[in-house]
Backbone as CSV, one residue per row, in Angstrom:
resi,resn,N_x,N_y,N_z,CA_x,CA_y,CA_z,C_x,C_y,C_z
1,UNK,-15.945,26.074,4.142,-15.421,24.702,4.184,-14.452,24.569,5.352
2,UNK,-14.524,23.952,6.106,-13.710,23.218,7.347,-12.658,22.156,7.182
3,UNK,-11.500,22.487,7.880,-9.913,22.140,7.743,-11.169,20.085,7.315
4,UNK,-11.619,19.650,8.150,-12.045,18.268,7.800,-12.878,18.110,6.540
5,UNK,-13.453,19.079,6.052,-14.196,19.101,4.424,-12.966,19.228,3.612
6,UNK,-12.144,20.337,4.215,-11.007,20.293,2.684,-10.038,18.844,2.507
7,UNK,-9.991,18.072,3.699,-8.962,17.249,4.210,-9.487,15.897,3.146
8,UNK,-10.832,15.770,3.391,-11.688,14.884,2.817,-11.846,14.872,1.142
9,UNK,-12.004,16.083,0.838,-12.297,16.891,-0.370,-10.983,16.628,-1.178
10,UNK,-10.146,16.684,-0.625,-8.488,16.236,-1.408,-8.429,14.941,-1.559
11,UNK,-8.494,13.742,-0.714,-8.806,12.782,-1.200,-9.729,12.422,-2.189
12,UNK,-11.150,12.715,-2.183,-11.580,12.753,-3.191,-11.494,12.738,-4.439
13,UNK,-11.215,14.356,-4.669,-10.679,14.515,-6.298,-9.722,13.841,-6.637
14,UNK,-8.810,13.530,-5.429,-7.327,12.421,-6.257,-7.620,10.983,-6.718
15,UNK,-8.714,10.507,-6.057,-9.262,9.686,-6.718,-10.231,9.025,-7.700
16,UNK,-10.987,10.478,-8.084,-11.343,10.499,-9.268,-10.617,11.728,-10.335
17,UNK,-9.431,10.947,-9.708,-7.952,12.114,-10.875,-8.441,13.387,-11.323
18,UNK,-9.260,14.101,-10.065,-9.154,15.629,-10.161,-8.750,16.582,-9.405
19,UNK,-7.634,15.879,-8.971,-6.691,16.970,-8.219,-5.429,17.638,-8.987
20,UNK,-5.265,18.267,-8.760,-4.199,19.548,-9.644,-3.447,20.081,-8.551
21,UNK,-2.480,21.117,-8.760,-1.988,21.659,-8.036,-2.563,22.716,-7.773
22,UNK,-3.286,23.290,-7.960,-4.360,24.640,-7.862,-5.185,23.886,-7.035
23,UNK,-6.020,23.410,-7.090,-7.013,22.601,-5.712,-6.506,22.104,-4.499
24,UNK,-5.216,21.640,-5.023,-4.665,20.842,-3.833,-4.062,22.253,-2.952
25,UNK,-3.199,23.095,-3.365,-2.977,24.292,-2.771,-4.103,24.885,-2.030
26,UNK,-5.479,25.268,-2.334,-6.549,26.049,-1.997,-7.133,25.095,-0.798
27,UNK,-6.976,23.722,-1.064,-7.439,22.843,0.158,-6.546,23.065,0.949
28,UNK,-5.005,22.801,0.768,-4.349,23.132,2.178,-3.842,24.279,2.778
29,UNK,-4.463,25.371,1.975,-4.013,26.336,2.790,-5.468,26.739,3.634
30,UNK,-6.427,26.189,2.808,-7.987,25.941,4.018,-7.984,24.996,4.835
31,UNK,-6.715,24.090,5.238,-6.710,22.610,6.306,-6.095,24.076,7.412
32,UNK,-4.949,24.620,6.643,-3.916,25.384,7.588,-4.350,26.303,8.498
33,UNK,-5.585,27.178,8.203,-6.767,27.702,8.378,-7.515,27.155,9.360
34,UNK,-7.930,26.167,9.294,-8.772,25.347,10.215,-8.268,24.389,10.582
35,UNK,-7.001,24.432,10.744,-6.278,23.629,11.780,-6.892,22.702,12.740
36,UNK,-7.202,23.384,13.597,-7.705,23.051,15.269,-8.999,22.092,14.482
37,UNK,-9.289,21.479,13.112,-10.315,21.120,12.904,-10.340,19.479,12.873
38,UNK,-8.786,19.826,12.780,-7.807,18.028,11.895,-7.278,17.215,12.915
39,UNK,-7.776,16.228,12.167,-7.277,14.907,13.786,-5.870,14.177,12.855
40,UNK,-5.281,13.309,13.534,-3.853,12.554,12.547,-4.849,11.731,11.218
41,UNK,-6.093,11.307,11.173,-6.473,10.027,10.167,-6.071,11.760,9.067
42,UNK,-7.110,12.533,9.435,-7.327,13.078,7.899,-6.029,13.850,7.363
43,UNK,-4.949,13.979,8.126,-3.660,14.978,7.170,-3.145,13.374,7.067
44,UNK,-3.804,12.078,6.911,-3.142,11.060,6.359,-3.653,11.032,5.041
45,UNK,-5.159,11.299,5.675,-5.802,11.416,4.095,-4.946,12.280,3.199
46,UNK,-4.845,13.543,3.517,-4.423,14.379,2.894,-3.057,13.964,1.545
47,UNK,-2.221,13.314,2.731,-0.914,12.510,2.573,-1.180,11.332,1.462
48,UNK,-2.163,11.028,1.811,-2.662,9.620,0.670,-2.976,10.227,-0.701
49,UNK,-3.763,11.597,-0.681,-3.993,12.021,-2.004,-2.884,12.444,-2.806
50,UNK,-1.762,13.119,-2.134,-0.860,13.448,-2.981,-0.087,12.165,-3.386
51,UNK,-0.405,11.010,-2.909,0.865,10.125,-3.473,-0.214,9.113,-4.327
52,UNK,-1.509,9.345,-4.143,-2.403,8.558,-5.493,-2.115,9.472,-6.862
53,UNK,-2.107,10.891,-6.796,-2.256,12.167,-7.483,-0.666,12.418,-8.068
54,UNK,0.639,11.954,-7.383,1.606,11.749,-7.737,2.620,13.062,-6.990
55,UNK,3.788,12.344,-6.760,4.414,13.490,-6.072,4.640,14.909,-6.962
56,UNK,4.570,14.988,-7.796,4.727,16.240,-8.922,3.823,17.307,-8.427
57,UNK,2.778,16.637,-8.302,1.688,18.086,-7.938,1.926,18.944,-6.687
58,UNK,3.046,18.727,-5.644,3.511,19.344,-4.914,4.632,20.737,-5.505
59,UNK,5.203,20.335,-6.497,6.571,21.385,-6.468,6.114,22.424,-6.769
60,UNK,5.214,23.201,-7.419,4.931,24.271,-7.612,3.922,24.658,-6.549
61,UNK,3.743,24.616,-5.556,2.858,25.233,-4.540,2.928,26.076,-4.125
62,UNK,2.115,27.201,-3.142,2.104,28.669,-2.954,2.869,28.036,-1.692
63,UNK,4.075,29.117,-1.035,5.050,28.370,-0.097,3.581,28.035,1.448
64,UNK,2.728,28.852,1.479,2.267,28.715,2.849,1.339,27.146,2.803
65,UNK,0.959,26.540,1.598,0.461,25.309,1.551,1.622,24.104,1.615
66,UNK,2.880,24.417,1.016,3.713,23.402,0.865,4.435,23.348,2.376
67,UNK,4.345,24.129,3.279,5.151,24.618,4.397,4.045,23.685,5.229
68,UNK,3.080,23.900,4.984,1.505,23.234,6.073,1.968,21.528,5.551
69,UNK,1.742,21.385,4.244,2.017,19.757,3.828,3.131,19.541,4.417
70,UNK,4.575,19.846,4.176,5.446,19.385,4.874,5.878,19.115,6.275
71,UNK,4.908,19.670,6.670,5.040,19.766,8.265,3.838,19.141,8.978
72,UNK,3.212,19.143,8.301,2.126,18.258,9.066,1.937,16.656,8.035
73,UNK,1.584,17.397,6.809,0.977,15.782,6.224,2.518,14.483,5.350
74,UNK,3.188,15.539,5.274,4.203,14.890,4.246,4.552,13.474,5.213
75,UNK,4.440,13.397,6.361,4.875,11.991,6.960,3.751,11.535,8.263
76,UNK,2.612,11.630,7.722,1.732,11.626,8.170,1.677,9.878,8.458
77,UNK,0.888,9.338,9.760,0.519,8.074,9.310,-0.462,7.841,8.925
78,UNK,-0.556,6.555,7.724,-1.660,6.002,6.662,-2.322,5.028,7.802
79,UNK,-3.628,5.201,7.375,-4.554,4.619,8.749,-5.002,3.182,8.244
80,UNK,-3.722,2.030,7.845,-4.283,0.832,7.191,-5.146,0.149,7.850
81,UNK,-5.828,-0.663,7.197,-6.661,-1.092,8.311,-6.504,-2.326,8.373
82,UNK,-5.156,-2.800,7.571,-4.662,-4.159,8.016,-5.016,-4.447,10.066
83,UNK,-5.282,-5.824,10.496,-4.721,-5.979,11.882,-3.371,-5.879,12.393
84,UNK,-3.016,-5.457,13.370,-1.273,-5.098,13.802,-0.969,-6.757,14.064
85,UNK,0.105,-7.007,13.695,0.906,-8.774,13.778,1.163,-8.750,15.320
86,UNK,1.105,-10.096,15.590,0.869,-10.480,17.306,2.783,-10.673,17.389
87,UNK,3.063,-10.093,18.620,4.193,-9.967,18.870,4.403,-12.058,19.278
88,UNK,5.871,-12.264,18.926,6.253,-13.657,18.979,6.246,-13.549,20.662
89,UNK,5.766,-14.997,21.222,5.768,-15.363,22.461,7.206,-15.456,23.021
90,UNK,7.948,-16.146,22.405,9.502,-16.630,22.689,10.403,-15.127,23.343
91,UNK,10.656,-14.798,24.054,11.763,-13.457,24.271,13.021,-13.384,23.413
92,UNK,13.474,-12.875,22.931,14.391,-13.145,22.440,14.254,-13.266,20.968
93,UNK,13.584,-12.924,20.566,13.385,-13.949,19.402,13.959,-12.893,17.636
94,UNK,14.821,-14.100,17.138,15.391,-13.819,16.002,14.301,-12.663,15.315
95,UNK,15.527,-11.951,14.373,14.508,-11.148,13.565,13.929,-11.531,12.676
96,UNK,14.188,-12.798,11.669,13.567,-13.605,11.033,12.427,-14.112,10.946
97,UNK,11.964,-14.565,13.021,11.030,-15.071,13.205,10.039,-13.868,13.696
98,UNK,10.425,-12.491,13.936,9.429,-11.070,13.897,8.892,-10.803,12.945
99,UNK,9.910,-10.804,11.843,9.033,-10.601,10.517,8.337,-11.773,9.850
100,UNK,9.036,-12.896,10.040,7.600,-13.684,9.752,6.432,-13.756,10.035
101,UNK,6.219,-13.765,11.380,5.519,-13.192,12.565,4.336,-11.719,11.817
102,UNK,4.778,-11.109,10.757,4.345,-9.846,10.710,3.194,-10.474,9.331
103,UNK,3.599,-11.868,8.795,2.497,-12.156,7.543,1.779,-12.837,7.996
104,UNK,1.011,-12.955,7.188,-0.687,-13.808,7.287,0.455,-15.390,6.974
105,UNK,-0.442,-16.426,7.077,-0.046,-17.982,6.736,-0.007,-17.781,5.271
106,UNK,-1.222,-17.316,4.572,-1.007,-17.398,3.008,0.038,-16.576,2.479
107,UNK,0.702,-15.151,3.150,1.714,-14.604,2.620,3.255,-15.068,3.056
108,UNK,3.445,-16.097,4.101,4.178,-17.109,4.410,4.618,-18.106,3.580
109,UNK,3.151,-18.846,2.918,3.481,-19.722,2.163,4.260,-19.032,0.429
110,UNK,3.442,-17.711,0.180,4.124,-17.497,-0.915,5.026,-16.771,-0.948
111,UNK,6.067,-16.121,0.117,7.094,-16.159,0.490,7.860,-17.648,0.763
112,UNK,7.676,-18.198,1.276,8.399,-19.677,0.641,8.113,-19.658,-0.639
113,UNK,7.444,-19.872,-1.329,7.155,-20.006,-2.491,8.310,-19.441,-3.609
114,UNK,8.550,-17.842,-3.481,9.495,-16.791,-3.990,10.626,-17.630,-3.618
115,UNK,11.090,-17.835,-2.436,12.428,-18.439,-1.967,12.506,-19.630,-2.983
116,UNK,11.751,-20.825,-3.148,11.806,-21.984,-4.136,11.949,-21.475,-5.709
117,UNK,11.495,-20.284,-5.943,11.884,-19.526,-7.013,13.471,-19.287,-7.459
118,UNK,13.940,-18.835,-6.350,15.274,-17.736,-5.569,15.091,-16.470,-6.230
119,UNK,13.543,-15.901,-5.702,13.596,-14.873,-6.033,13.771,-14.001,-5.040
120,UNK,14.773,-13.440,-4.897,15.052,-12.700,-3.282,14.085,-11.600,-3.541
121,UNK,13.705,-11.552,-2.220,12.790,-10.493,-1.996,12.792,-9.993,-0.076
122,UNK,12.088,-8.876,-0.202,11.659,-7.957,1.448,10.714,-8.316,1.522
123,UNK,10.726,-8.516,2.888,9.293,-8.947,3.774,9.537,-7.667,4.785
124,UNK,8.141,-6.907,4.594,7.724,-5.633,5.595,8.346,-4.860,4.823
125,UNK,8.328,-4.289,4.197,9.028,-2.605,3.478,7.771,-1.467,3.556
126,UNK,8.169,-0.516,3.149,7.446,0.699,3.200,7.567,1.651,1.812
127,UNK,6.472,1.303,0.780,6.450,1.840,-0.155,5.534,3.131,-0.655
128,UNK,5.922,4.637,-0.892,4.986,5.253,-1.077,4.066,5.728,0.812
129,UNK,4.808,5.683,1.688,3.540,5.151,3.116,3.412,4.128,3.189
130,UNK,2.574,3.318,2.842,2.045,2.148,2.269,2.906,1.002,2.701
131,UNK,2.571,0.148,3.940,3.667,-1.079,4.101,3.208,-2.208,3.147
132,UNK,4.063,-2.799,2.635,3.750,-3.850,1.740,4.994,-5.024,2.353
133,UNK,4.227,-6.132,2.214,4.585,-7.455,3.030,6.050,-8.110,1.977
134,UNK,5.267,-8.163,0.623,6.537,-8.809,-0.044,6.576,-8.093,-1.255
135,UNK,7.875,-7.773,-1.758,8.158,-7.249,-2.587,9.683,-7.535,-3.054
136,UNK,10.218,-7.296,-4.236,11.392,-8.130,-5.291,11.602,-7.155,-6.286
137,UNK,13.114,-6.287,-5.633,13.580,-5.211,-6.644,14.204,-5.828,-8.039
138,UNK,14.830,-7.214,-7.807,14.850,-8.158,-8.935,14.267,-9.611,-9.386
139,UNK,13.292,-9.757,-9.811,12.099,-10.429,-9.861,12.732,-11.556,-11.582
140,UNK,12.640,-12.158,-11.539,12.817,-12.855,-12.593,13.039,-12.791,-14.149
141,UNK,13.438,-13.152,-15.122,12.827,-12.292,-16.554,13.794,-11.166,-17.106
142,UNK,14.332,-10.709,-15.762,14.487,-9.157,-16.215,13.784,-8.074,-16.098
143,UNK,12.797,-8.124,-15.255,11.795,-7.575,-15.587,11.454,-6.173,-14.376
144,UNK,10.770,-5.202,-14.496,11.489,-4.082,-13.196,10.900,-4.863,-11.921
145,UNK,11.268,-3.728,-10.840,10.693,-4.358,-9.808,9.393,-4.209,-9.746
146,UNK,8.599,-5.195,-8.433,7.901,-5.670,-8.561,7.019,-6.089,-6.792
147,UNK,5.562,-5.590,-6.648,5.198,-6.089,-5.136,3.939,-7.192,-4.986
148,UNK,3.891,-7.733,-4.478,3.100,-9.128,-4.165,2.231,-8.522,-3.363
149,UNK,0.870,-8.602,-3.548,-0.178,-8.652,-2.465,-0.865,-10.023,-2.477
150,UNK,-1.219,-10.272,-1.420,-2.476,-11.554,-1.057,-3.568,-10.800,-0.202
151,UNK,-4.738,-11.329,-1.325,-5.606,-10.739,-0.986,-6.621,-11.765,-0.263
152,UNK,-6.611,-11.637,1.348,-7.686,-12.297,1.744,-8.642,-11.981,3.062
153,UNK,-9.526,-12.073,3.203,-9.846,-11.014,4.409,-9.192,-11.170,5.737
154,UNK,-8.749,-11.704,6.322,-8.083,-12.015,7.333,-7.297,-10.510,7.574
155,UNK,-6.286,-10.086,6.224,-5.811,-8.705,6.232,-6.593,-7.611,5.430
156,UNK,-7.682,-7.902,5.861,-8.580,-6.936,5.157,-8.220,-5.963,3.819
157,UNK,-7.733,-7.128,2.803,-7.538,-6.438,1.785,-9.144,-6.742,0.570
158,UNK,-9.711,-7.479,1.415,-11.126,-8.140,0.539,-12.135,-7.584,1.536
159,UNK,-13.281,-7.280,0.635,-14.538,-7.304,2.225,-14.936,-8.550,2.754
160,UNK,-14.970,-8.912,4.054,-15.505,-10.206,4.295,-16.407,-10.678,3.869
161,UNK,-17.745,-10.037,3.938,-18.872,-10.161,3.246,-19.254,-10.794,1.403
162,UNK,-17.809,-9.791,0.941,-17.662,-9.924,-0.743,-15.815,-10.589,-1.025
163,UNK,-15.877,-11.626,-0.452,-14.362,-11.910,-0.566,-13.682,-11.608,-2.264
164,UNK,-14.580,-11.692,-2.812,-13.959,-11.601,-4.423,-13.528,-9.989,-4.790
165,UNK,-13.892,-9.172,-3.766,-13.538,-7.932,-4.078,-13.041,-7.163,-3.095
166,UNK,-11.677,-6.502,-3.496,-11.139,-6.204,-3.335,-11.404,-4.481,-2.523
167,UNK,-11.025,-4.073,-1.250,-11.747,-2.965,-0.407,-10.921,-1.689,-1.818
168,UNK,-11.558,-0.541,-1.243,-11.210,0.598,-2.075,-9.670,0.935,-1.725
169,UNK,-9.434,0.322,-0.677,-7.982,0.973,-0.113,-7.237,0.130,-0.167
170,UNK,-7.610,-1.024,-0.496,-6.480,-2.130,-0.901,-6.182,-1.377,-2.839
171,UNK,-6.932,-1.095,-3.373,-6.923,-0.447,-4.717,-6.122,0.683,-4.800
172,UNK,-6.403,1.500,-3.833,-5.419,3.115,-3.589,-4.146,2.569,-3.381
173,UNK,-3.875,1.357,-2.943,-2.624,0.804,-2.317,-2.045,0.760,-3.337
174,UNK,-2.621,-0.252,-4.390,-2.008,-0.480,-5.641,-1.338,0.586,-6.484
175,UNK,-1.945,1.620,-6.344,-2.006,2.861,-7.088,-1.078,3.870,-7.096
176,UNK,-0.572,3.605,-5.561,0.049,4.205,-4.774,1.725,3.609,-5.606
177,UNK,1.313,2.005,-4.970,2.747,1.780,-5.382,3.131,1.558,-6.903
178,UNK,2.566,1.589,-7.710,2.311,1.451,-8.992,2.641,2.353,-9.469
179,UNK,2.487,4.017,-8.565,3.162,5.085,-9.078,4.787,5.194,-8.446
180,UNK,5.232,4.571,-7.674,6.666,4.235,-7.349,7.362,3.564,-8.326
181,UNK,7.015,2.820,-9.331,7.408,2.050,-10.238,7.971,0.765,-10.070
182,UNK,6.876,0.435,-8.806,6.602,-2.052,-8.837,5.432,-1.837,-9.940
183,UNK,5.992,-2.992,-10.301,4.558,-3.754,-10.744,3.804,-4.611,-9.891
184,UNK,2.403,-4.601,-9.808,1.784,-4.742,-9.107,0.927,-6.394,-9.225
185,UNK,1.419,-7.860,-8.062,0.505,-8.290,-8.673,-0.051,-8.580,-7.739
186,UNK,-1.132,-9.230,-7.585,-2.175,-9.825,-6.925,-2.397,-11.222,-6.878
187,UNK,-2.581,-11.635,-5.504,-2.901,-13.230,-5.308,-4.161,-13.245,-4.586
188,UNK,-5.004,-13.820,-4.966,-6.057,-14.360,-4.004,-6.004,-15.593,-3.269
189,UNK,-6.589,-15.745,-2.208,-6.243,-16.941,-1.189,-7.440,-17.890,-2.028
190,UNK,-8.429,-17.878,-2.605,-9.192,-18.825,-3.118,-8.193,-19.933,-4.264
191,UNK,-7.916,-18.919,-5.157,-6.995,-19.642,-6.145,-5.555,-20.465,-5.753
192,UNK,-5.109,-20.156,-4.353,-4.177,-20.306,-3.786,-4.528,-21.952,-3.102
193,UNK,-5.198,-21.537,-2.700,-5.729,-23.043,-1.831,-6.245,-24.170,-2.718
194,UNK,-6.097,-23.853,-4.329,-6.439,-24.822,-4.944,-5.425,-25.472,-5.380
195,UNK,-3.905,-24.985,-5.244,-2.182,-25.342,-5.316,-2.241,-26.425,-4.391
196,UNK,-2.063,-27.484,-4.871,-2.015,-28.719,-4.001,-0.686,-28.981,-3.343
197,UNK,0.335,-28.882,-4.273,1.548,-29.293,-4.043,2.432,-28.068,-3.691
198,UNK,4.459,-27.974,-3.445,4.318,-26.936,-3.792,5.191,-26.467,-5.394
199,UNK,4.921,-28.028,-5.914,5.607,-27.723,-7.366,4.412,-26.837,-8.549
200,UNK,2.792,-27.292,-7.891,1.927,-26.437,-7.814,1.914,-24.636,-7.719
201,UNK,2.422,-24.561,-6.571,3.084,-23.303,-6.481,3.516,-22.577,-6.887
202,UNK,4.205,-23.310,-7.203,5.597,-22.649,-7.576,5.718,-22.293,-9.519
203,UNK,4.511,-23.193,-10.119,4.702,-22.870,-11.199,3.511,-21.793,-11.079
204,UNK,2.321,-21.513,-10.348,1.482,-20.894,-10.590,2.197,-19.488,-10.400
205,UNK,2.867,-19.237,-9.572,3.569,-17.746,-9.093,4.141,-17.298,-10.339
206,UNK,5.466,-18.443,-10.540,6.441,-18.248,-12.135,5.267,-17.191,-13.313
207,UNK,4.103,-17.925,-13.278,3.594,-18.134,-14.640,2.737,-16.139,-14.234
208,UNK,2.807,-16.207,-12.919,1.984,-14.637,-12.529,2.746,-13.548,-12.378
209,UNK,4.146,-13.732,-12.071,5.362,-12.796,-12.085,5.948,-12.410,-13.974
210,UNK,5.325,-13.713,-14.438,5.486,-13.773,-15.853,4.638,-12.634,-16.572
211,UNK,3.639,-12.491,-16.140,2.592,-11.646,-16.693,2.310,-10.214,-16.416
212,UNK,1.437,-9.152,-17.129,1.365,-8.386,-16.778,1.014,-7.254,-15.432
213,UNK,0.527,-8.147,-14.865,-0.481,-7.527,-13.408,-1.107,-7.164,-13.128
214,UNK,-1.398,-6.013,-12.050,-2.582,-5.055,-12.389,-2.240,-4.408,-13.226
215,UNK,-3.281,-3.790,-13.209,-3.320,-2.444,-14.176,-3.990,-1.638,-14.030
């Protein structure tokens, strides 16, 4: 097996929740091995399985696998396949209007949306790897924290082809941060565009922050 079979092979099992710390060890001390085999996507992969699989399955590792993860994959970059946000024309320009700059129009509007709430929240954070656009460590209710996705193809969190469904890695995303402890919800731009108003809005969000989420 080759540093890119084991690299691959770890993702895998973590996503059909059969990775352990015994596999995950034997794969990376066969990545460490075949080094010269690994490009940056796959010790992201690598990086992605342990945080679908949960950070736990690291602490007991044989030191020459945890020494290889930490040094190569532990801050690896995740190869989203979101599009990169178009830098603002203006020079100068406020940080307000960069990070706005960094959402789609539909994650704009329901960021206004949160604000008509006053539900303070981050725009651009980094959860798990994983950048997530909006998210609310105190979310309404009482309730824990909590991250907003909009799902529409534009940020390739849907296939274009199958807009109603959701890509496999928009799912790992969830999974990801879901094991950080947000709750996870989901907006689609179809249901969104049927909010006429934005008192519309604003109760449809209330009534989805209200509820359970994914799962």
């Amino acid at each position: 097996l080759g540093g890119a079979g084991a690299a691959a092979l770890s993702l895998a099992a973590a996503i059909c929740e059969q990775l352990d710390t015994t596999l995950l060890e034997s794969l990376l001390i066969r990545c460490s091995a075949k080094e010269v085999d690994l490009e940056p996507a796959m010790l992201g992969d690598i990086r992605l399985a342990t945080t679908i699989a949960g950070s736990d399955i690291i602490l007991d590792m044989d030191p020459r696998a945890l020494s290889f993860y930490r040094t190569l994959c532990q801050d690896a970059v995740l190869d989203d396949p979101r599009p990169p946000a178009e830098e603002p024309d203006v020079e100068g320009a406020a940080a307000s209007d960069i990070l706005e700059n960094q959402l789609s129009l539909f994650e704009q509007e329901v960021s206004r949306t949160l604000r008509n709430l006053e539900v303070v929240h981050s725009r651009t954070s980094t959860i798990g790897g994983f950048e997530v656009q909006l998210s609310a460590l105190a979310p309404p209710g009482g309730r824990s924290k909590c991250a907003i996705f909009c799902e529409e193809p534009l940020i390739r969190s849907v296939y274009l082809n199958t807009p109603s469904q959701r890509t496999a890695w928009q799912s790992w995303k969830y999974k990801v941060v879901a094991n950080h402890g947000f709750q996870v919800f989901p907006l689609t731009v179809d249901k969104w565009k049927t909010l006429a108003t934005t008192e519309d809005r604003s109760t449809y969000l209330r009534e989805v922050l209200a509820g359970e989420g994914w799962q």
